[in-house]
N, C-alpha and C positions, 0 to 999 in steps of 0.2 A: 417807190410804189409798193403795194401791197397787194395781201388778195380780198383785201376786210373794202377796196377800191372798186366802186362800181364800174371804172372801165374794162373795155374785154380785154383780157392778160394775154388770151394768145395771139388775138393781133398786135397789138405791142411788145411782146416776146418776139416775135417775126421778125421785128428791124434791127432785134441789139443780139450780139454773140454773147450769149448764156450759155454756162453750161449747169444748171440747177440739175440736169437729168442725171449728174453725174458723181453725185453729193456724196461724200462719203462720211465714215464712221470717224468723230472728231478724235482726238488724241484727247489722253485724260486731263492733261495740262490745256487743252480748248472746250470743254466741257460747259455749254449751259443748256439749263433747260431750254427747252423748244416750247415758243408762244406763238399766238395771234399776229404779237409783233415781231420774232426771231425764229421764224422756221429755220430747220435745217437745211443747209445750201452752202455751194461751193464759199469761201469768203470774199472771192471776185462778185460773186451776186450780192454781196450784203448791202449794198450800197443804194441798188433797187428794192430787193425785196423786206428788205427792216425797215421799219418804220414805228411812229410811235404815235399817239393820238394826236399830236399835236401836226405831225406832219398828213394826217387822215384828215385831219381839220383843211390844212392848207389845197388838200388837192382836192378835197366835194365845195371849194370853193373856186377852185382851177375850172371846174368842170359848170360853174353858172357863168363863166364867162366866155368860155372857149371851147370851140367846139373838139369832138374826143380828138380828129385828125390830128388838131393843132398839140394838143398835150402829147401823144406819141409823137409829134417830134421832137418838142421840146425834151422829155425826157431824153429821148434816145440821141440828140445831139448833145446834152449834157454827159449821160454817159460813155459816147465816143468819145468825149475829148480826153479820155485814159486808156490808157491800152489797156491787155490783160493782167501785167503782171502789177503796173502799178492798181488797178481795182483789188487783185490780191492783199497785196498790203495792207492798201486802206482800208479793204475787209478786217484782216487782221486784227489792225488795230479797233473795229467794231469791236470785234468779238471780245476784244480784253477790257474795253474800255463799259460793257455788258457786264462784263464777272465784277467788276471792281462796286457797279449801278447795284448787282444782285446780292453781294458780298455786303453792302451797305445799305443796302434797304432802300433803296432808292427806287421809288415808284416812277410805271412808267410815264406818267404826266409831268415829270420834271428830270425826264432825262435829255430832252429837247423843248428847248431850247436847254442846253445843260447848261447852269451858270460856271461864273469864273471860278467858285471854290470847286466845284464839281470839275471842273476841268482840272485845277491844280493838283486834287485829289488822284486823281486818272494819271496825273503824269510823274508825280511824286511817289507811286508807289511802285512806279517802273523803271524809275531813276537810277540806280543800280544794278539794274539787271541788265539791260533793253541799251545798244549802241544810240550813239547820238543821233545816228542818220535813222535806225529806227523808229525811234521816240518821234524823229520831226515826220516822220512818214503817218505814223498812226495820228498823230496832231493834222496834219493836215488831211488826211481819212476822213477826219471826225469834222473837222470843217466844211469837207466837200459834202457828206453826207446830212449836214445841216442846210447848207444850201440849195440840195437836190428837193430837202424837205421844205424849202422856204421858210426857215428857222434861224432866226437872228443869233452871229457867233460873237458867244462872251466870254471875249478875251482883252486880257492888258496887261499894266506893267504887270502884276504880281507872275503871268506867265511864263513873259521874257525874260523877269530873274529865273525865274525856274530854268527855263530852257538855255540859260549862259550856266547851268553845273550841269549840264547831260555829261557833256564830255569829260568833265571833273571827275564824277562819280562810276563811271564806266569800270567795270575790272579790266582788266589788262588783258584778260583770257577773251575775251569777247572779240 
């Protein structure tokens, strides 16, 4: 959800544990510009509050069907079903899978739905850095946050090759 989202944010803020008030100064290594679609927020909130036009699309169409009640809970049962710390994560992983979109010029009408190169993109240039249990955290971040968006996830084989060298590629320091 967003604030570019005609629903009222602070009755929906009301039912889910956010902590946006509490947002700090990113590390230079977390670093992106702040938009429309990427305020700055804890990265347990990014999951809510990022969005992209496409997912802005999905929810002023949410809103001709269903009345606001029903969307705050929809949302807010979707985002219970993660605790805190896994929302972090998969924040997280927003956030790098953003630098890699901004790094490459990747506009935000085709960051979501992201295709499957853009995804392999995203996971190939963390490859070596980033543990295997990482990588599949941020992967599946990025999944849930396409889902919350009502954003079809494009993924396949070329992934799953991918995702069988995380482990390979790992340094050993990690």
């Amino acid at each position: 959800m967003s604030n570019q989202n005609p629903l009222d944010y602070n009755k929906f803020m009301e039912g889910i544990d956010i902590a946006a008030s509490a947002a700090k100064v990113p590390k230079p290594s977390s670093h992106i510009e702040s938009s429309s679609h990427c305020p700055h927020v804890l990265a347990s909130d990014c999951l809510l509050l990022w969005t992209t036009p496409v997912g802005l699309d999905w929810q002023k169409e949410l809103n001709t069907k269903l009345p606001d009640s029903s969307i705050f809970k929809l949302f807010q049962v979707m985002i219970c079903s993660l605790d805190q710390d896994t929302r972090s994560n998969y924040g997280t992983g927003l956030l790098h899978f953003t630098q890699i979109c901004n790094m490459c010029n990747i506009p935000e009408e085709s960051r979501m739905p992201a295709s499957e190169e853009l995804i392999l993109a995203f996971t190939a240039s963390h490859a070596s850095t980033a543990s295997n249990k990482t990588l599949n955290n941020w992967l599946a971040g990025l999944h849930f946050w396409h889902t919350v968006n009502g954003a079809t996830w494009n993924s396949a084989d070329m992934l799953r090759a991918v995702r069988r060298s995380f482990a390979k590629m790992v340094p050993s320091s990690s």
